[in-house]
C-alpha positions as CSV (number, residue, x, y, z in Angstrom):
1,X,74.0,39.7,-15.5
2,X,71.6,36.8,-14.6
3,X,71.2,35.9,-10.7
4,X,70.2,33.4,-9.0
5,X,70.9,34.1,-5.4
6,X,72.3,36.9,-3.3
7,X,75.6,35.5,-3.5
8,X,75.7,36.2,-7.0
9,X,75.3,40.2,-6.2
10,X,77.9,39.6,-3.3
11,X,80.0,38.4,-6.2
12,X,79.3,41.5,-7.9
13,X,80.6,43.9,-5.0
14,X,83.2,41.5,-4.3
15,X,84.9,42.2,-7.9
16,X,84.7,45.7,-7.2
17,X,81.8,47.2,-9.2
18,X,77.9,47.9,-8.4
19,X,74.5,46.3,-9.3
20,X,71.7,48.2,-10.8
21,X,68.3,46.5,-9.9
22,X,64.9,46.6,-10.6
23,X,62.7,45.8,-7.5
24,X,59.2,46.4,-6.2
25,X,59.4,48.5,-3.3
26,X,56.5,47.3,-1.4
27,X,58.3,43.8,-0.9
28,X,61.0,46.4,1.2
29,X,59.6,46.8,5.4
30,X,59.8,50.7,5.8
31,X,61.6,52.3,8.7
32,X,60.2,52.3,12.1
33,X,61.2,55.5,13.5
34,X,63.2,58.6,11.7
35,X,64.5,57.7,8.5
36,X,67.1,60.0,9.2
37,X,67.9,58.3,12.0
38,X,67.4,54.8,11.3
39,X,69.4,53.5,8.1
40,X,67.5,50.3,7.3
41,X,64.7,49.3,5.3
42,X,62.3,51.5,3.2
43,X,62.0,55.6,3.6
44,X,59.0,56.7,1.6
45,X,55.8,55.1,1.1
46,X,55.6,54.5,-2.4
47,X,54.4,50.8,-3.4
48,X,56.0,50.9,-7.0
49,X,58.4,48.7,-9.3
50,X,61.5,51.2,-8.9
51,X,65.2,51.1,-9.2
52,X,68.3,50.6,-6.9
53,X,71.8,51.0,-6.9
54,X,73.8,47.7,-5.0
55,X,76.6,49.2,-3.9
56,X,78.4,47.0,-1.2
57,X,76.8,44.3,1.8
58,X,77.4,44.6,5.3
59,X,79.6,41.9,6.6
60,X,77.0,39.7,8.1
61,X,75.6,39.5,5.2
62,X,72.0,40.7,6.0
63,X,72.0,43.5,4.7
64,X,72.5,45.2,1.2
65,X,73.7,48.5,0.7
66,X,71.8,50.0,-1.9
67,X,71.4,54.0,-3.1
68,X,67.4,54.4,-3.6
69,X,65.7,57.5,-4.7
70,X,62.7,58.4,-4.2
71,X,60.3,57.1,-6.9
72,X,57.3,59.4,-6.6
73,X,59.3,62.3,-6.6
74,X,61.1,62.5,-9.6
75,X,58.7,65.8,-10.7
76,X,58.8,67.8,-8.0
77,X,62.5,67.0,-6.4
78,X,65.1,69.1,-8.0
79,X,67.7,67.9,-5.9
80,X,69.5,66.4,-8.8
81,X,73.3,65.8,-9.8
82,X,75.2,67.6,-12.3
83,X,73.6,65.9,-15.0
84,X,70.3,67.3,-14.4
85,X,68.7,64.1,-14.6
86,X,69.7,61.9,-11.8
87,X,68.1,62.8,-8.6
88,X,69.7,62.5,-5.5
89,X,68.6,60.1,-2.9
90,X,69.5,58.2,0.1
91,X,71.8,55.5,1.1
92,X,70.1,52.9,2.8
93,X,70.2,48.8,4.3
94,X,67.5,46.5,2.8
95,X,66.9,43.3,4.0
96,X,69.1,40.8,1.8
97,X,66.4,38.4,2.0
98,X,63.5,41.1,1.3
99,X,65.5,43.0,-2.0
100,X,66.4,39.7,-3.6
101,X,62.9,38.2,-3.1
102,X,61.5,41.5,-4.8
103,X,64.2,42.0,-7.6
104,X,64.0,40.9,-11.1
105,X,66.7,38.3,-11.3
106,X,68.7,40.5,-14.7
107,X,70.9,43.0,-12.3
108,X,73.3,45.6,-14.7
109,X,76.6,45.2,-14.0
110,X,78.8,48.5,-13.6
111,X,82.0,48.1,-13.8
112,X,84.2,50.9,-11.6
């Protein structure tokens, strides 16, 4: 799926599925404070193209809530799901503004 502004991800969530992107996580500001703690913006310090999961928005609209892993880890984690492949990783709130300037504008579209 082609877009061509965050409303077109909104329109994603809004029919009930999740967007698959491809961003560069150094576009992302990284959490001031405890990750743990604090929900929003970047947790690790990689400066990488990488991967996201859309999942929903917050209802002001600033923020999108995305599933991110950890993109340096993928050795060393074994914190994975069932599949053995997929590792587990955090939910977060990125900046609309900030994910949308740093994704590639071809999202997949999964249908739930």
């Amino acid at each position: 799926t082609y877009i061509n502004k965050p409303g077109d991800v909104y329109n994603i969530i809004d029919r009930g599925n999740i967007a698959i992107a491809l961003f560069n996580t150094r576009h992302i500001s990284k959490t001031k404070g405890d990750p743990a703690k604090i929900l929003t913006g970047r947790y690790y310090n990689d400066s990488v193209g990488h991967y996201c999961i859309i999942k929903g928005y917050t209802t002001n609209g600033k923020y999108f809530i995305v599933y991110d892993p950890i993109p340096s880890d993928w050795i060393t984690n074994k914190k994975r799901y069932g599949d053995g492949e997929t590792m587990l990783g955090k939910n977060r709130y990125y900046p609309v503004k900030e994910l949308y300037r740093s994704m590639d504008k071809k999202v997949i579209e999964i249908h739930r």
